[in-house]
N, C-alpha and C positions, 0 to 999 in steps of 0.2 A: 446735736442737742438731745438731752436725755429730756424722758415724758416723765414724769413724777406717779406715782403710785397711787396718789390721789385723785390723777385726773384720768388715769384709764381706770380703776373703780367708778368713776362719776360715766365712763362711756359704756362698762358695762352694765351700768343699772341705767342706760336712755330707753326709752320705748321706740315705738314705732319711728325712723327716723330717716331721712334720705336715701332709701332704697334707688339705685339708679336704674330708672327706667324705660322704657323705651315702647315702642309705636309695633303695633302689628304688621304684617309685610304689607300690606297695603291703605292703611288705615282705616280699613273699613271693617272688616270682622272682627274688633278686640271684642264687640260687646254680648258676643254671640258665643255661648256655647260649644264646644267640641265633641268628638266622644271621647271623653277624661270619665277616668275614676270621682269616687265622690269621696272628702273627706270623711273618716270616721264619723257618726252619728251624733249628734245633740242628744240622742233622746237617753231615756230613764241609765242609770247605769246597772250596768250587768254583774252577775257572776263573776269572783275570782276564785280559780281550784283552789283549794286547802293545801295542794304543793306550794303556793305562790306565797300564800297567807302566811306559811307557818316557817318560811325559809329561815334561817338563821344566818347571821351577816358575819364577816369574817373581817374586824376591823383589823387594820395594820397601817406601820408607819406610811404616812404621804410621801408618792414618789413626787417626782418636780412635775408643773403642769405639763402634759402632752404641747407639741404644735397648737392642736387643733382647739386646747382652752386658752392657748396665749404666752408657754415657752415659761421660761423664768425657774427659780430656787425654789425647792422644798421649804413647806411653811416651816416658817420661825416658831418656838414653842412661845406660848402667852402668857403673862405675868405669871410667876410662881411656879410656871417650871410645865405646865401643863402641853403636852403637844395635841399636835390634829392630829387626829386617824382616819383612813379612808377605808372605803371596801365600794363592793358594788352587789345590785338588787335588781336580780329577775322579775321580767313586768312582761305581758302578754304585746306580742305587737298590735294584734286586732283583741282588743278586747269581745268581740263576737263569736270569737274560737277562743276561748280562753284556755283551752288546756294546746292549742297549737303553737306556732313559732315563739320564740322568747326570745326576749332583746336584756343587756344588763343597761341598768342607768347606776353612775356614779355619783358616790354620796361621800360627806366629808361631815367629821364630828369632832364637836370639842367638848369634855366633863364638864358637868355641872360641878360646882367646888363644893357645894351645900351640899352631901349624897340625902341626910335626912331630912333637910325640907325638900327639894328637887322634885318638881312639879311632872316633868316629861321632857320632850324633846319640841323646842322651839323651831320649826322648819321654814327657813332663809327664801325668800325668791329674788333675784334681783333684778330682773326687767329682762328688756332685751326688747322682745324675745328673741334670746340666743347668747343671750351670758352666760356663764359658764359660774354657777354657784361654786363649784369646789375652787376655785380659783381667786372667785370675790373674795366668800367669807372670809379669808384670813388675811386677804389684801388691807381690809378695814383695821386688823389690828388688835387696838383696845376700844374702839368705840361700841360696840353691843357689848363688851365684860362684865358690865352691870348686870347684865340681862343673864349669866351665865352662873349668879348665884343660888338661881333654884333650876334654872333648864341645862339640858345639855343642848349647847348650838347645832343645827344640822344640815347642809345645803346640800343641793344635788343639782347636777347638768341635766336639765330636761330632755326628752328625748329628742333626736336630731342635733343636740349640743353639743359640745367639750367631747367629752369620752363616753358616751350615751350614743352609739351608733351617729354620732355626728354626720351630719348631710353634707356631702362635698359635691363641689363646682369645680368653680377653673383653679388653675393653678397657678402658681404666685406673679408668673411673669406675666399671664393675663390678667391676673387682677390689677397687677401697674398700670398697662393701657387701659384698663376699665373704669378706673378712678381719676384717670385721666381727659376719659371721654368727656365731650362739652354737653351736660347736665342738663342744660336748656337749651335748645338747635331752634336757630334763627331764621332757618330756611331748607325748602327741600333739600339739599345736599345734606347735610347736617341730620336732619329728621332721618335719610337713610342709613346716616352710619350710625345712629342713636338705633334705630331699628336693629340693625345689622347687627350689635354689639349684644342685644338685648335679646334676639335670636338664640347665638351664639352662649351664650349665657346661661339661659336654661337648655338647650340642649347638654350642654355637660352638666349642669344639676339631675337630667334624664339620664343621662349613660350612667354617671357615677351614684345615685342613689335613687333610681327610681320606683324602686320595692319599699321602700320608706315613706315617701313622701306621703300617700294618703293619710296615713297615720302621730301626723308632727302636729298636730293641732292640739288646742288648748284645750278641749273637752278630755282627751287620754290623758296630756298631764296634770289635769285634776282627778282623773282615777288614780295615776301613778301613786298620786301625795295621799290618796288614802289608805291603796298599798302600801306605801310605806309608812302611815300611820299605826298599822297592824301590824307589822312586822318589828317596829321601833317596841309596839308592847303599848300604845297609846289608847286610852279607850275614847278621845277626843283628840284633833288636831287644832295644834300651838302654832299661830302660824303669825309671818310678818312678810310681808308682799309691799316690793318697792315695784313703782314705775308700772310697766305687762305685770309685774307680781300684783299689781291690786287685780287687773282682769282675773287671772288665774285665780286669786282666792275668792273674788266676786262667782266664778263658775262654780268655785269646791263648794261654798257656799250653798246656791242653788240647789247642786244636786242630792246634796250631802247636810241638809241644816241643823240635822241632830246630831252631827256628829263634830261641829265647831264648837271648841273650848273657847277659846280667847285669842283673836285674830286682830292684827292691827295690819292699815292699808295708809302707805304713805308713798306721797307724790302720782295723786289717782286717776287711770285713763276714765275717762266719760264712758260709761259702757251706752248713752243712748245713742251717739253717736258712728253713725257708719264711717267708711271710707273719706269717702266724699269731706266729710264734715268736720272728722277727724284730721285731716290731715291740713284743711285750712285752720281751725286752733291751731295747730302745732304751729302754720305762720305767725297766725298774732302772737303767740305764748314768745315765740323767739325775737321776733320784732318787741314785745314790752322789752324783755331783756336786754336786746339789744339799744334801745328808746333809755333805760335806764345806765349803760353802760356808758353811753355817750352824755348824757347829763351829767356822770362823775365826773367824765374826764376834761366837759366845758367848765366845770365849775372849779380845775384845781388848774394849780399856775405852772404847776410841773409836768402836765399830762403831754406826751410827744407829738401826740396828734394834732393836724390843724381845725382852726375852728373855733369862734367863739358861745356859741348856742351849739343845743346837741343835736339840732338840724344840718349845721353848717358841720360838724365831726359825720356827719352821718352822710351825709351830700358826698362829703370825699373819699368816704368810703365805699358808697355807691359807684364815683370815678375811678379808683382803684379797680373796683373789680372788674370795671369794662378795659381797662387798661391792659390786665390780665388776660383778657378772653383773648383783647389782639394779639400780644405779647406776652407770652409767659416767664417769667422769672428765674434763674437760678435758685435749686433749692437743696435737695440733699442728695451728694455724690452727683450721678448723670441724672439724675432727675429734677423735673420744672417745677416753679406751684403753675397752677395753668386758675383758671378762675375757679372751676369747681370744689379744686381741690382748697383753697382760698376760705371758698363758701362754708363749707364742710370743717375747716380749721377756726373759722368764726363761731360756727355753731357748740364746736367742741368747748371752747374756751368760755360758753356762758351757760355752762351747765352750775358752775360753780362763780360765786364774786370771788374767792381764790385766787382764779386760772385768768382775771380780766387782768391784773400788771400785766402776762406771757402775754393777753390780746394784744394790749396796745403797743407792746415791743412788737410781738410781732407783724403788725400792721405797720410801726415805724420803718419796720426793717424790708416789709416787702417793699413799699414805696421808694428805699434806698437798692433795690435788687438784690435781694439779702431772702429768698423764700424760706429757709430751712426752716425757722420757728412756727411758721404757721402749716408748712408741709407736716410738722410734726406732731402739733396738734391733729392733722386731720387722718394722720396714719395713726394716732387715738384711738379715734373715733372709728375707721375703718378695720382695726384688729390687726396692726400690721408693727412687725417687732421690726426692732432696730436690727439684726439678720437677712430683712427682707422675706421673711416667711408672715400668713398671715394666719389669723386664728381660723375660727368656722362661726366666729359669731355673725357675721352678715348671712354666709348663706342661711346659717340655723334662721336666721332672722326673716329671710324673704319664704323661704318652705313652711314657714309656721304663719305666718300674715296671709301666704295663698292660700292654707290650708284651712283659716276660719272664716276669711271672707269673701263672698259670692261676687263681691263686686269687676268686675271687669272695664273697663275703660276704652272705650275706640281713642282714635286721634280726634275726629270731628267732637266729642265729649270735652276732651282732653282741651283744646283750645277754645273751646265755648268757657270754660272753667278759670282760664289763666287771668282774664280783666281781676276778677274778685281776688285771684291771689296777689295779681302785683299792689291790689290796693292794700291789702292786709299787711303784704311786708313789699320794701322796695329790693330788698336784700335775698330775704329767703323765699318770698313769692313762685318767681318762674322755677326756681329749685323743687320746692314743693307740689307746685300746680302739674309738670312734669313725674313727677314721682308720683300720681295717680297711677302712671300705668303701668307701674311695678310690676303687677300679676297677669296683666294683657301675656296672654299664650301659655300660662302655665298650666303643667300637663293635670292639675287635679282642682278638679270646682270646689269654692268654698263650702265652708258648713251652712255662715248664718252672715245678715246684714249687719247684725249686731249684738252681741252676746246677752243672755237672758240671765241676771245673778240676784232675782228675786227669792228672797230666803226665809220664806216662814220658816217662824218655830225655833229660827237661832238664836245663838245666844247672842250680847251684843260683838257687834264688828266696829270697831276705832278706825273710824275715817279720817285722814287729814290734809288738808288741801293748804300749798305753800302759795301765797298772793302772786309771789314774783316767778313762779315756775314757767319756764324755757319750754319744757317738753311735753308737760302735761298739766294743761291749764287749770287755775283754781277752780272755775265753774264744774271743774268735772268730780271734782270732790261732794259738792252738793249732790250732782245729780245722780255720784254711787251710792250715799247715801239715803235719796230718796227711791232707788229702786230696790236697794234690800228690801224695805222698808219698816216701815212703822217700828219703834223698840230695837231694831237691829243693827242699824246706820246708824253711827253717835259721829254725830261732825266736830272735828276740830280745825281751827284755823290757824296758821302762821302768817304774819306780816312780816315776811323776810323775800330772800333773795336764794335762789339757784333750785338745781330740780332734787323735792324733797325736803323735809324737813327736821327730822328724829336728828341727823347730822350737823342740820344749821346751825349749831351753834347755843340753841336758846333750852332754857333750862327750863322753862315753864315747860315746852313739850316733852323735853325726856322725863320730867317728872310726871305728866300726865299718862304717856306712854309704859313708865316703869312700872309706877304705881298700877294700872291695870294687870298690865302681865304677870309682873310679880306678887302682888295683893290682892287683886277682883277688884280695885276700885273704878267703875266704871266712871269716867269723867262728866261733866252736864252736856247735853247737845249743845252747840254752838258756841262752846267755849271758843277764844280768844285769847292767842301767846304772841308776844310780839321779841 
């Protein structure tokens, strides 16, 4: 079964999302400090040498993405004949030595067609964190060409990402049994090899990048993008942040509020939100979705699934999954769906109303012993090509989540936590509630409990929060808004469906989106697109 180009775009712009987790060796010191390095600093930003500032980029054709941003063909050129060009930009690893070691981060651009009106360089983030911008942007196509009449478009692999000293882990054959592993453990047996796995795991993120890792946090890639605001020739940064991209430009924000031109933030994490808090939304936000998927398919007469209420589709869906846990299914080549992986191909599939026919085929078909379409979904979402090599968006993803947050999880935490999650979702609950302990042992202490992206003095930032979003619930849209603050935060709304909005479909938001970026029209707060 081939994955469609739309739906591993939609998996590389998820945010924070099923890290698989596991239990400290004895469940009793997760919550306790180490001697670990500290991520890079929060505080004011530093100095960048005048070598770094004033570098000159050496664009040239795009080769095909590496491995490590997800395999595949040299971008396609985009209407009218225009191609991507790549190159890559020196950025300091410790921004506190700034004239010491240097890392390249890769970057990807398309012309602006307008060269006399042609504003700057609009710079792309797409979530993750650990997607690989040079890889997105062109995946999407023609949907931002609008936006390409007065900017030149421009992404980059954040550091730890794609081709940007990417953070490597295990190796492909471990990551099959890693994704395999049973995501929720039902008993001491379980719990140790969830342990064990979860050991195991970061110590090869240690061996293989561990001069890195202090350094992958969101606070450097908001230096980077001003780096390369300077370098682009920008005297303001054009920015548009999907998913982690709104964090990252809520930080750039912060530290940098004079230096935002016109930034739009869509499909937005809650910056008040910790760990802890963050990661139970992310159950509700998937259970709405999932609550609304099932209501489609009770209410139409064609739908596969059984069930006449969307309780009664949701019930057997719940059965399924336990069916899985005992028994796993044939799915693709020698490999099973097992339930997690199941879990993980459900989540994949309600990122977008899209990708819900592939759900419920593939939910028909696991029930028939038939895994491949929902395996395939969830090797989506896991970064993993039809080859059997996988990208590095997950590890990028877990080295940059330890890297900003202090939080650390015991087991006795960790199961005190689970009642709230199974009520939130009955589905993605114990998935979730589990995946606290994602960072339990990782070798570097977070930055902060919760990222600070208060922005006197900027100019305005277009927030917009999608009602029906999966991954990053609508409430979080308000409450980036109200921490920019006052004149900064312009909230807009979508009543739509999947994670994100500028995409969805609805013309009021790209009008209100285009119109900003391309014009200055700044929209009213609390506008309303449905």
């Amino acid at each position: 079964m081939r994955t469609s180009p739309a739906l591993r775009a939609a998996a590389l712009a998820a945010t924070v999302l099923f890290p698989l987790a596991a239990c400290s060796d004895d469940g009793d010191d997760g919550g306790t400090e180490r001697s670990t390095p500290t991520a890079a600093s929060t505080a004011s930003p530093t100095a960048t040498s005048k070598e770094l500032t004033s570098q000159k980029l050496d664009w040239k054709a795009c080769p095909p993405p590496s491995q490590s941003q997800g395999s595949g063909a040299s971008p396609s050129p985009l209407p009218g004949g225009t191609a991507w060009e790549c190159s890559f930009m020196d950025v300091p690893l410790d921004y506190a030595d700034p004239d010491g070691r240097t890392i390249e981060l890769a970057l990807i651009r398309a012309a602006a067609r307008d060269k006399d009106k042609r504003i700057g360089s609009l710079i792309f983030n797409f979530g993750g964190p650990g997607g690989s911008g040079v890889a997105t942007l062109p995946s999407f196509g023609t949907a931002y060409d609008a936006l390409r009449t007065r900017y030149d478009l421009v992404s980059f692999d954040p550091r730890g990402v794609g081709r940007s000293e990417g953070v490597e882990c295990s190796d492909d054959s471990t990551l099959d049994k890693r994704y395999e592993q049973d995501g929720t453990p039902d008993d001491a047996e379980e719990e140790k090899a969830f342990a064990a796995d979860q050991k195991s795991y970061i110590a090869d993120c240690e061996e293989n990048s561990g001069d890195e890792l202090p350094y992958v946090g969101t606070t450097n890639a908001a230096r980077d993008m001003d780096l390369l605001r300077q370098v682009l020739g920008d005297d303001k940064l054009y920015y548009f942040g999907i998913s982690y991209g709104t964090e990252l430009g809520g930080v750039y924000a912060h530290l940098y509020p004079k230096r935002v031109g016109r930034a739009v933030l869509d499909a937005v994490v809650d910056p008040t939100e910790d760990a802890l808090q963050s990661s139970l939304g992310q159950a509700e936000g998937f259970q709405l979705a999932l609550d609304n998927f099932t209501a489609d398919c009770a209410e139409r007469d064609d739908c596969k699934l059984p069930g006449a209420t969307s309780k009664e589709v949701q019930d057997w869906i719940v059965a399924l999954l336990a069916k899985l846990e005992k028994k796993p299914v044939p799915g693709l080549g020698e490999r099973k769906l097992t339930e997690t992986q199941a879990t993980t191909g459900i989540a994949s599939a309600l990122y977008s109303k899209e990708t819900w026919p592939l759900l419920e085929q593939g939910l028909d078909e696991a029930d028939g012993n038939n895994g491949g379409l929902l395996l395939a979904l969830a090797d989506s979402l896991n970064g993993r090509s039809e080859d059997g090599h996988y990208d590095n968006s997950n590890a990028a993803n877990t080295a940059i989540n330890c890297a900003d947050s202090k939080q650390r999880f015991t087991l006795e935490q960790t199961r005190k936590a689970l009642p709230e999650f199974r009520k939130a979702s009955p589905v993605f609950g114990d998935y979730l509630g589990w995946g606290l302990m994602s960072c339990t042992g990782w070798p570097v202490a977070g930055a902060w409990e919760n990222p600070d992206v208060s922005a006197p003095g900027s100019a305005p930032i277009l927030v917009i929060g999608n009602t029906g979003d999966p991954a990053t619930p609508y409430a979080g849209a308000k409450a980036m808004a109200a921490e920019l603050g006052k004149g900064v935060g312009i909230e807009l709304t979508y009543k739509g469906e999947g994670h994100g909005a500028y995409n969805g479909g609805s013309t009021c938001v790209q009008r209100a989106v285009d119109g900003y970026l391309l014009d200055g029209k700044v929209p009213k707060s609390g506008t309303v697109c449905e």
